[in-house]
C-alpha positions in Angstrom: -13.7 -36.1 -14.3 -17.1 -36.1 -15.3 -17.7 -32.7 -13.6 -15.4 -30.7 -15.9 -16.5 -29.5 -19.2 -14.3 -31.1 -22.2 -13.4 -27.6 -23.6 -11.6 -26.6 -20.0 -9.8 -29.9 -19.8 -8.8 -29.5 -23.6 -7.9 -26.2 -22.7 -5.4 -27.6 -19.5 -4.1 -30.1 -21.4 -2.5 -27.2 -23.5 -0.7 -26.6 -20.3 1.2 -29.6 -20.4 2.9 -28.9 -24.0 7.0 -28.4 -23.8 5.6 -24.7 -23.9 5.5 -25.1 -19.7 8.3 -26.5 -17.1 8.3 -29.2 -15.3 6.4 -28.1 -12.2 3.6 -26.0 -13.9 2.8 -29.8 -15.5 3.1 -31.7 -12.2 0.5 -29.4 -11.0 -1.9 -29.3 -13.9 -1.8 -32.7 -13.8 -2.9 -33.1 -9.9 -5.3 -30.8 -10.8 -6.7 -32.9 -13.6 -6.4 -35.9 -11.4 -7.8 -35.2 -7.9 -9.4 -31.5 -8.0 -11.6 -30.9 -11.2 -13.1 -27.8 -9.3 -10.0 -26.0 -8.7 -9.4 -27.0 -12.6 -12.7 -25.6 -13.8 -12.1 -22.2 -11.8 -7.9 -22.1 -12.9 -9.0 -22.5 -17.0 -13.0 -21.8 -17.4 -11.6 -18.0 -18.9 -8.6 -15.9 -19.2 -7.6 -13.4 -16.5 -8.6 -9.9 -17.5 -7.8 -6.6 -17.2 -10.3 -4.3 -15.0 -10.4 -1.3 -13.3 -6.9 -1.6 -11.8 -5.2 -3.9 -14.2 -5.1 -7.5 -14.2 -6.0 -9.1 -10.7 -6.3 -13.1 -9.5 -5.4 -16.2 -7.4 -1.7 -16.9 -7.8 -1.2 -20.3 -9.4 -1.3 -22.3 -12.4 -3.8 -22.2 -15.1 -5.1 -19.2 -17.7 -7.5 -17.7 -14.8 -4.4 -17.4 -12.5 -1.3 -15.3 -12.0 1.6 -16.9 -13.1 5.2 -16.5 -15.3 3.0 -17.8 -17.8 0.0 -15.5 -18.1 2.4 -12.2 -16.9 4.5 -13.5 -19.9 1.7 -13.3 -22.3 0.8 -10.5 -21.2 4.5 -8.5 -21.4 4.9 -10.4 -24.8 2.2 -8.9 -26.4 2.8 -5.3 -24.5 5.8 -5.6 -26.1 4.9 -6.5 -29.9 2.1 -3.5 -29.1 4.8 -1.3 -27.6 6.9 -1.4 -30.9 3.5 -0.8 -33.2 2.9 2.1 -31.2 6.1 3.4 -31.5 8.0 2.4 -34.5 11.8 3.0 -34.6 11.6 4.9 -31.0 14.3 2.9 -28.4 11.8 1.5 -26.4 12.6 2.0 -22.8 9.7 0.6 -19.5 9.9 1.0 -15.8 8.9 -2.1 -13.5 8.4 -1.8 -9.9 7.1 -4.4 -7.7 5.2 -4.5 -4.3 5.7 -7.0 -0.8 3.3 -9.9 -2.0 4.5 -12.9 -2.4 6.4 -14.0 -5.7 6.3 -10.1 -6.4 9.8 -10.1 -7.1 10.0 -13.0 -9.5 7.1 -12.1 -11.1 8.9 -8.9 -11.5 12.1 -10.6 -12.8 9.9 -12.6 -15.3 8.4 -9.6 -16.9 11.9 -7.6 -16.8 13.3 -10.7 -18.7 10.5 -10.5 -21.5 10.7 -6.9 -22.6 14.4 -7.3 -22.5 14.5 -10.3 -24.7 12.4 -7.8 -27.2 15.3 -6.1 -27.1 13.2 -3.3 -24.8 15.5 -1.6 -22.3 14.1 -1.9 -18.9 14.6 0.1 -15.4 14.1 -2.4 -12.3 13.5 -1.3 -9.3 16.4 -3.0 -7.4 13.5 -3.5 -4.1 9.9 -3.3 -3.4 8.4 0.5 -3.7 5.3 1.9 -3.7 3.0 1.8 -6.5 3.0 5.9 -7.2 6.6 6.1 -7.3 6.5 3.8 -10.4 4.1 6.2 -12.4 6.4 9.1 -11.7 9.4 7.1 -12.8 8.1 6.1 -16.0 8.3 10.0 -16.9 11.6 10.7 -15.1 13.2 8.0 -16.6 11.4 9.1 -20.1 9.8 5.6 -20.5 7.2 4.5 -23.1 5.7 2.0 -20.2 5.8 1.1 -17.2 4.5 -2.1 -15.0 3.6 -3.1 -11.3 3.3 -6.0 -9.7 0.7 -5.7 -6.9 -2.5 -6.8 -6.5 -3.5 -3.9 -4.4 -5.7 -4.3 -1.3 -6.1 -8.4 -2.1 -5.9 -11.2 -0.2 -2.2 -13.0 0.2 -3.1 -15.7 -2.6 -3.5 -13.0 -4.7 -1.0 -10.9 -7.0 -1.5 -8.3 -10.1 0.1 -6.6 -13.0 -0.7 -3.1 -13.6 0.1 -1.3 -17.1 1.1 2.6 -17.6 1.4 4.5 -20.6 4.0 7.0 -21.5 1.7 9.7 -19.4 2.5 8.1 -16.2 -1.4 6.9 -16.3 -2.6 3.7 -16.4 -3.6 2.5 -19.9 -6.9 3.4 -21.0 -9.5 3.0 -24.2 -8.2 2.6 -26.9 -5.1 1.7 -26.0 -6.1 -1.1 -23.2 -8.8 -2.4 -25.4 -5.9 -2.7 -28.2 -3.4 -4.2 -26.0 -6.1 -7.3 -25.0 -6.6 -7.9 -28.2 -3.0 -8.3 -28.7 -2.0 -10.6 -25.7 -5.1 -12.9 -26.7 -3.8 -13.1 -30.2 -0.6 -15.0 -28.9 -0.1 -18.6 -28.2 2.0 -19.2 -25.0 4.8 -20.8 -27.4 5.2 -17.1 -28.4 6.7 -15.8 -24.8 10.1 -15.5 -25.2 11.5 -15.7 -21.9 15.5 -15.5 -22.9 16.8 -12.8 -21.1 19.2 -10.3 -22.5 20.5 -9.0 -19.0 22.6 -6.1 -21.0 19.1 -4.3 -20.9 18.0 -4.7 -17.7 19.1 -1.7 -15.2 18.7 -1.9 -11.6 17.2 1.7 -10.3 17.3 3.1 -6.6 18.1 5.7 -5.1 17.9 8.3 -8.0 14.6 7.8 -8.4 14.1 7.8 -4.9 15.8 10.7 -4.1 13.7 12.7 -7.0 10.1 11.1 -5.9 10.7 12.1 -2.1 11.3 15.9 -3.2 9.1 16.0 -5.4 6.1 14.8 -3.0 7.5 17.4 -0.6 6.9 20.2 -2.6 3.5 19.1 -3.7 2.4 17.7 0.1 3.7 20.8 1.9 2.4 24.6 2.1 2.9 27.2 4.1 2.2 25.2 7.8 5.5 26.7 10.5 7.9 24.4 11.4 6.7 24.5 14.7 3.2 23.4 13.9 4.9 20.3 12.3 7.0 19.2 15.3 3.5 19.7 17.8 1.5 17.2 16.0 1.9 13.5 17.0 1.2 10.8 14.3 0.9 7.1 14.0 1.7 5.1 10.9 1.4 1.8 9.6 2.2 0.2 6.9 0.2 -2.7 7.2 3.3 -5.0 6.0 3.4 -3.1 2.5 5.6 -0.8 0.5 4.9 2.6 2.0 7.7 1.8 4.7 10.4 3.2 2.2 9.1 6.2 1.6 6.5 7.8 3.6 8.7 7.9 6.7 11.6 9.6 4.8 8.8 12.0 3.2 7.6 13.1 6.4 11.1 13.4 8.2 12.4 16.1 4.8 9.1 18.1 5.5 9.8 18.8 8.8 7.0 16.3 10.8 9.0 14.7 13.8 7.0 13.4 16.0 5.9 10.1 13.7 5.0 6.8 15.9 5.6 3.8 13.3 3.7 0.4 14.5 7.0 -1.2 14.8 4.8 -5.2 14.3 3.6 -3.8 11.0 6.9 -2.0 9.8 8.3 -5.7 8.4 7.1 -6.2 4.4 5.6 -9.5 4.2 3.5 -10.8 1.6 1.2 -12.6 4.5 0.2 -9.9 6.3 0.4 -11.6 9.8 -1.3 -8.8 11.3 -4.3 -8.2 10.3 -7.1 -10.2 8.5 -7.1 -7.9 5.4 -4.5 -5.2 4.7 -7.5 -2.7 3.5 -7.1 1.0 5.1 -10.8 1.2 4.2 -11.6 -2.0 6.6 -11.9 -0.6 10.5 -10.2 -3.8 11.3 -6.6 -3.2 9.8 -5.7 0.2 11.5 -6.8 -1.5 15.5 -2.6 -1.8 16.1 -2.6 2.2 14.4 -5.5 3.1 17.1 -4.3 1.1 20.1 -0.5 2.9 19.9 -2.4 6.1 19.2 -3.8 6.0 22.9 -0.8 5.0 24.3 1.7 8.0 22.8 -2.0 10.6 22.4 -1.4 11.4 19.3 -3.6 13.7 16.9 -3.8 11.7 13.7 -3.5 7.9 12.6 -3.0 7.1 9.3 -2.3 3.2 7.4 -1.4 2.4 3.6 -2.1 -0.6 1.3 0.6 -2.9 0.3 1.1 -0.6 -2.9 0.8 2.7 -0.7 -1.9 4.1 -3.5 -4.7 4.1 -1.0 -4.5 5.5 3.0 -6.9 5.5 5.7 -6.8 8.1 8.1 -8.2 8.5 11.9 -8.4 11.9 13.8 -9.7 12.8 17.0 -13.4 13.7 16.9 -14.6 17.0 19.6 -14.6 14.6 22.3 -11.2 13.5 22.0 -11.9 10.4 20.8 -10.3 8.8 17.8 -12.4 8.0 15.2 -11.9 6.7 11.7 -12.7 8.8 8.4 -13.9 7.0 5.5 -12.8 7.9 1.6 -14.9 10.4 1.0 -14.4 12.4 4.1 -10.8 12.3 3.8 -11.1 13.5 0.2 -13.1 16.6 0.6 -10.9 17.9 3.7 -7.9 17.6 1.3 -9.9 19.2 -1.3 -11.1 22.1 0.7 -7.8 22.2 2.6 -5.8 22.5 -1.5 -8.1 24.6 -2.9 -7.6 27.2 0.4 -4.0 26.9 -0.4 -4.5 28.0 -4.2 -6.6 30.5 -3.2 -4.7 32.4 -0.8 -2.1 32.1 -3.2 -4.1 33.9 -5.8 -3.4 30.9 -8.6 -7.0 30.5 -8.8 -7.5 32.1 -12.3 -10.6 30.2 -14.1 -8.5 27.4 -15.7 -8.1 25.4 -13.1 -9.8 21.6 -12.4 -10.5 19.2 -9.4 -12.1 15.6 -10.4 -13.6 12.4 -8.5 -15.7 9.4 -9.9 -19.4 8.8 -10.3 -19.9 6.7 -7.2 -18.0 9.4 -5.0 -19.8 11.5 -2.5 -21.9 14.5 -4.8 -21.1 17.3 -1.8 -17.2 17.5 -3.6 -19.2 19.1 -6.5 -20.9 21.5 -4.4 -17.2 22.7 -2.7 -15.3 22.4 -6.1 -17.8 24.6 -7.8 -18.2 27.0 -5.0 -14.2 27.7 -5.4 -14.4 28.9 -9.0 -13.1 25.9 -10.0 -14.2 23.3 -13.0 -15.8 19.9 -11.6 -15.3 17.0 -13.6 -16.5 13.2 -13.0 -15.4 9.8 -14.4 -15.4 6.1 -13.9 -14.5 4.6 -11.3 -10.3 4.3 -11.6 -7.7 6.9 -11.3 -6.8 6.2 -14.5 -10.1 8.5 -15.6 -8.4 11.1 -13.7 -4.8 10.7 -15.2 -6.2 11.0 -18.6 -8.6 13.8 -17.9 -5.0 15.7 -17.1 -3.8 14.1 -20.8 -7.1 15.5 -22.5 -7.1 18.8 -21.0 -3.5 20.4 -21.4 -4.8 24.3 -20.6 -5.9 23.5 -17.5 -3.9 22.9 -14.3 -5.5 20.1 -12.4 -4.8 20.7 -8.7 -6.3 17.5 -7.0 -8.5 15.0 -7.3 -10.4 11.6 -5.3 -12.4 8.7 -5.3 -14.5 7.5 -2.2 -12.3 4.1 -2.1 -8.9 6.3 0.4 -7.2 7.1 -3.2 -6.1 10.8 -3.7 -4.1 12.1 -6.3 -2.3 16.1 -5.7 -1.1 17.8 -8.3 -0.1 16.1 -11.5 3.5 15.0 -10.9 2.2 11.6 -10.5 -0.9 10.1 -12.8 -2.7 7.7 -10.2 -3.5 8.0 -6.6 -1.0 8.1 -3.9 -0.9 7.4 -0.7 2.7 9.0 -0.1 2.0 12.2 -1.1 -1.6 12.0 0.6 -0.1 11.1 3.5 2.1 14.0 4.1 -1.0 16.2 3.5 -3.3 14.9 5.9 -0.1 15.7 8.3 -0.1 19.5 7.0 -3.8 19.7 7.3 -3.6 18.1 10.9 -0.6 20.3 12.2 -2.3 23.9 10.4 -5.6 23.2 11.9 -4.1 22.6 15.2 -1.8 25.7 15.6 -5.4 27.4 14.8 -6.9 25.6 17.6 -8.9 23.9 15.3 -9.4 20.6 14.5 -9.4 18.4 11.1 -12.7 16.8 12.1 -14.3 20.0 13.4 -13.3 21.6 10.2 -14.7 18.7 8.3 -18.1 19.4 10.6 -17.5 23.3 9.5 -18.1 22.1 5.7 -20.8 20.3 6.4 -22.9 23.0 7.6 -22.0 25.0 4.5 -22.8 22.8 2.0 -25.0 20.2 3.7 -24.4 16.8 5.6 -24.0 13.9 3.7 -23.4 10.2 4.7 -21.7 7.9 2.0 -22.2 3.7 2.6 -20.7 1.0 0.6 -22.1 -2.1 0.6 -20.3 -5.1 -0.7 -21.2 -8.4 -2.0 -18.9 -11.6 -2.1 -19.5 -13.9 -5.0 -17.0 -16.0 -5.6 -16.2 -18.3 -8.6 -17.8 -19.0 -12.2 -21.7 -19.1 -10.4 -20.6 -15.7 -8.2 -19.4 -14.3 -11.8 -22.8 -15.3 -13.1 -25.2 -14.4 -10.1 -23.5 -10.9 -10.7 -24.3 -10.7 -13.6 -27.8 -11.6 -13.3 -28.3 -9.1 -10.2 -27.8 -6.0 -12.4 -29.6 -7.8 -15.4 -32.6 -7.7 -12.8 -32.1 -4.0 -11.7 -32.2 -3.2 -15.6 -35.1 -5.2 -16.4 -36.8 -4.4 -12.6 -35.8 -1.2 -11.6 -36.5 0.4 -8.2 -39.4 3.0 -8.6 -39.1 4.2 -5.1 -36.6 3.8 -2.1 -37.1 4.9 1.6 -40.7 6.3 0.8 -38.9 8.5 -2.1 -40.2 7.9 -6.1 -37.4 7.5 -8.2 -36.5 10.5 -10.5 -33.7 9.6 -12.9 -31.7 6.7 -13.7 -28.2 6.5 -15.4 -27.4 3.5 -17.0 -23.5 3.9 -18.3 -23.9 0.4 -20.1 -26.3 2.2 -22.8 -24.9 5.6 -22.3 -28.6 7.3 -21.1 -29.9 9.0 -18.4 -33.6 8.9 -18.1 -35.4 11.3 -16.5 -38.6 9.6 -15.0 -40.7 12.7 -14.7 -41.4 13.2 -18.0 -39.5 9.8 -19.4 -37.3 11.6 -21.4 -33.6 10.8 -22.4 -30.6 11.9 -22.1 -26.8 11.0 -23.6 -24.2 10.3 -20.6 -20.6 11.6 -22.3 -18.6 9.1 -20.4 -17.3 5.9 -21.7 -19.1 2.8 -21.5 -19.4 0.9 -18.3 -21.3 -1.7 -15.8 -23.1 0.8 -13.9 -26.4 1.8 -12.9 -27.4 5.0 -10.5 -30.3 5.9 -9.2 -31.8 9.6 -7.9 -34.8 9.8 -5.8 -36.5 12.9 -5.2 -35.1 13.5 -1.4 -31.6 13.5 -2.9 -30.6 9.8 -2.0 -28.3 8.8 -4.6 -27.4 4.7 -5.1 -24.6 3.5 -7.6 -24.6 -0.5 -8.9 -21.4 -1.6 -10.5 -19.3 -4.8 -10.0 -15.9 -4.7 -9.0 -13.1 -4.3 -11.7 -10.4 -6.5 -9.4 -12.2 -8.6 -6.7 -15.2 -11.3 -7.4 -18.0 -8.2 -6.0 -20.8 -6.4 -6.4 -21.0 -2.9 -4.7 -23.8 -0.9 -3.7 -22.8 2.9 -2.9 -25.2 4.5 -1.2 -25.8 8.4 -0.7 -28.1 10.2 1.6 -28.3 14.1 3.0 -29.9 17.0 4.7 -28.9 20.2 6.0 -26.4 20.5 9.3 -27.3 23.9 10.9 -24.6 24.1 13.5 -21.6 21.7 14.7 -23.0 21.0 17.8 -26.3 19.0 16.1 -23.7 16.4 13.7 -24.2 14.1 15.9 -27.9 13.8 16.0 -28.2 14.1 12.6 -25.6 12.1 11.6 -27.4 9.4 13.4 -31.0 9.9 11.4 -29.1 9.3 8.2 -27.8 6.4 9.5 -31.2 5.3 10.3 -31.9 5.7 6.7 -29.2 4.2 4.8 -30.0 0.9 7.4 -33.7 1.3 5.9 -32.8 1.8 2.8 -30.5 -1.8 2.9 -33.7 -3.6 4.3 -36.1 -2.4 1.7 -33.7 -3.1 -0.8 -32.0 -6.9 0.4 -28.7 -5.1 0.2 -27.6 -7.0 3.6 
């Protein structure tokens, strides 16, 4: 006992109050009793919200995801929901993903609003995360909530937040919201039900989601150029097995191979190690089926079917795996030929991605006629870029962690719709004996080869939170002056808003909201981006390198020397 603070056990005790039941106090208890470290990490602080909502460890204890902290949380979204709109009958959406406790969670937070007298839409099964922020305006909601936890380990689960938009919540609103839930005392929750207010949703929604991700996935590829492409799909255990199928069936693509042992939801995911499309690992089922039926494109979800990874064959014939950024400018390119041929290019139009995205998407956006804008990492940046700029007709936009977001019918990434245009781009490239990847290889010689890496760090627990911490401290206080033989020429720091330019040590503001991040530019064009994770205990390093590609046939070879570099330019800098 001696080994946990007194505030933290004061703060546990709280836990065992009539406020809790009885097996949330049994637990405490044991944890008081026989595991002070588990106790320490379960109340040093209070789950928070970050880049994708509020992520953690399932289990008991303010740092955790349970009724209790979902409770507080949809308790004060509810006291802030009628602030923000006084005398309006207050209607939310909740949908829910395959992790475990998912669905009771779900039930939890449905039972909350409605005891606020808040009408509520439940989705009567698991579905996929962008499905929810299109029904919260179909079904003309003020709010609408998730429960996922992404791309996260089994123990984990989440609870995402969208506004009235279809976007998650952002400043001031989020900031407002916090402030709310940590204003309440867990006595507050009222969990009494008032099941008059709670409506089960299906297939309406459904029905209006999978049509409308038709029309925005689909152009002008023939029906027969659909039915000659072969695909393989996974859904890694996760939602994307209710509606991706069905999505590509209405648009015409038969010829879809499903990995029948990763069909099954399952909050485990007995499959694979991590159900990440942007870990290699979690497509090997995807590849290995692939080879057996030869077919042209692979492509795997996230539980919450937000995020895909996608494999194509390379010139060889060889299937190889695209990371986030590649996927995001072929989809780019591939919607802004579509707009163009379609003469709806007219001057008003946008395209967006994030700050630690590859800086080539600029280069094609721009080249288009067509207004480039860049945010914080999260697509909820994006969704209210759309809010903020009602003249202009967003057409697409991406981030270099397998999100993509087309058109604006839904306000976060999505994998669904991304998924049916990676089969349009796969099937029209083909009937023109061309290739996705050799069309990807096409762009690069136009607008210059780059290679995106992501490093990541694990640090785990209160000392990882701390060591984290520390490391960017250090990169402030100790910058880098010169990487891979190249002097350091500007550095944006989004914490203090500036961008100095170490030429002549001037400053500049950076019009983006405040944030954890550092970049660096060196004079060769390397670009590297510091942040810390907004849902999983990491720091990332995104490292961005280039150089000219004068034909096709020389990718490889180059390709290779900027590999060369980025593995040179983790050395110098410790980055693992």
């Amino acid at each position: 006992m001696a080994t946990v603070k007194p505030e933290i056990l004061q703060k546990a005790k709280r836990w065992l109050t009539d406020a809790f039941d009885a097996d949330t106090k049994k637990e405490v208890n044991r944890l008081i009793e026989e595991d002070p470290k588990e106790l320490e990490e379960s109340f040093y602080k209070n789950a928070e919200f970050g880049t994708g909502g509020m992520r953690g460890v399932m289990g008991v204890g303010t740092n955790r995801i349970n009724k209790y902290t979902l409770g507080k949380n949809t308790q004060g979204l509810s006291d802030y929901l009628k602030k923000s709109f006084p005398g309006k009958d207050l209607k939310v959406a909740i949908a829910y993903d395959c992790r475990n406790n998912s669905q009771s969670l779900a039930k939890v937070v449905a039972d909350v609003f409605s005891a606020n007298g808040i009408k509520v839409f439940l989705f009567s099964e698991l579905r996929p995360t962008p499905e929810l922020s299109f029904a919260v305006r179909k079904l003309h909601c003020q709010c609408g909530i998730v429960l996922t936890a992404s791309h996260n380990p089994p123990e984990y689960n989440g609870y995402k937040v969208y506004w009235e938009d279809g976007g998650q919540l952002v400043p001031p609103q989020d900031e407002e919201l916090v402030e709310t839930i940590n204003n309440l005392e867990y006595e507050a929750i009222n969990f009494n039900a008032n099941s008059e207010l709670i409506q089960k949703i299906d297939t309406e929604v459904d029905i209006a989601f999978a049509e409308a991700s038709v029309k925005n996935g689909s152009f002008d590829t023939s029906a027969e150029a659909r039915k000659n492409i072969k695909i393989v799909f996974t859904s890694l255990h996760g939602t994307s097995i209710t509606m991706v199928p069905e999505v590509l069936e209405k648009a015409g693509f038969t010829n879809v191979n499903l990995v029948e042992e990763q069909k099954e939801p399952n909050g485990n995911f007995p499959t694979v190690k991590s159900p990440n499309p942007e870990e290699p690992a979690a497509l090997k089922m995807a590849l290995e089926l692939a080879e057996k039926k030869k077919a042209d494109i692979v492509i795997g979800t996230d539980p919450d079917c937000d995020r895909l990874g996608v494999a194509v064959r390379n010139n060889k014939g060889e299937m190889v795996l695209l990371n986030g950024n590649q996927t995001m400018l072929i989809m780019t390119w591939f919607l802004l030929e579509q707009w163009k041929k379609q003469g709806k290019i007219k001057g008003k139009e946008f395209m967006a991605s994030t700050i630690v995205s590859t800086p080539m998407l600029q280069k094609l956006v721009e080249d288009y006629g067509v207004k480039y804008m860049e945010v914080l990492t999260g697509f909820k940046w994006i969704a209210k870029l759309i809010k903020d700029h009602p003249a202009l007709d967003f057409i697409g936009g991406g981030e270099e962690s397998f999100g993509y977001m087309v058109g604006d019918f839904v306000r976060d990434k999505d994998a669904v719709t991304s998924t049916l245009l990676a089969c349009e781009i796969a099937a029209s490239m083909k009937a023109e004996g061309n290739s996705l990847y050799n069309k990807l290889l096409e762009l690069y010689t136009k607008y210059g080869l780059y290679k995106e890496e992501l490093i990541s760090l694990v640090k785990k627990g209160i000392e990882g939170e701390k060591e984290i911490k520390q490391m960017l401290i250090d990169l402030r206080e100790n910058p880098w002056s010169e990487v891979d033989g190249e002097k350091v020429i500007r550095v944006e720091d989004y914490k203090s808003s500036k961008s100095k330019n170490l030429r002549d040590n001037s400053e500049s503001d950076i019009d983006i909201p405040k944030s954890n991040v550092l970049i660096y530019y060196t004079e060769g064009g390397t670009k590297i981006a510091a942040r810390p994770s907004g849902t999983e205990p990491k720091i990332k390093f995104y490292i961005s390198v280039n150089t000219s590609l004068d034909s096709v046939e020389n990718y490889d070879k180059k390709d290779q020397e900027l590999a060369k570099k980025i593995s040179r330019i983790r050395k110098e800098l410790n980055l693992g």
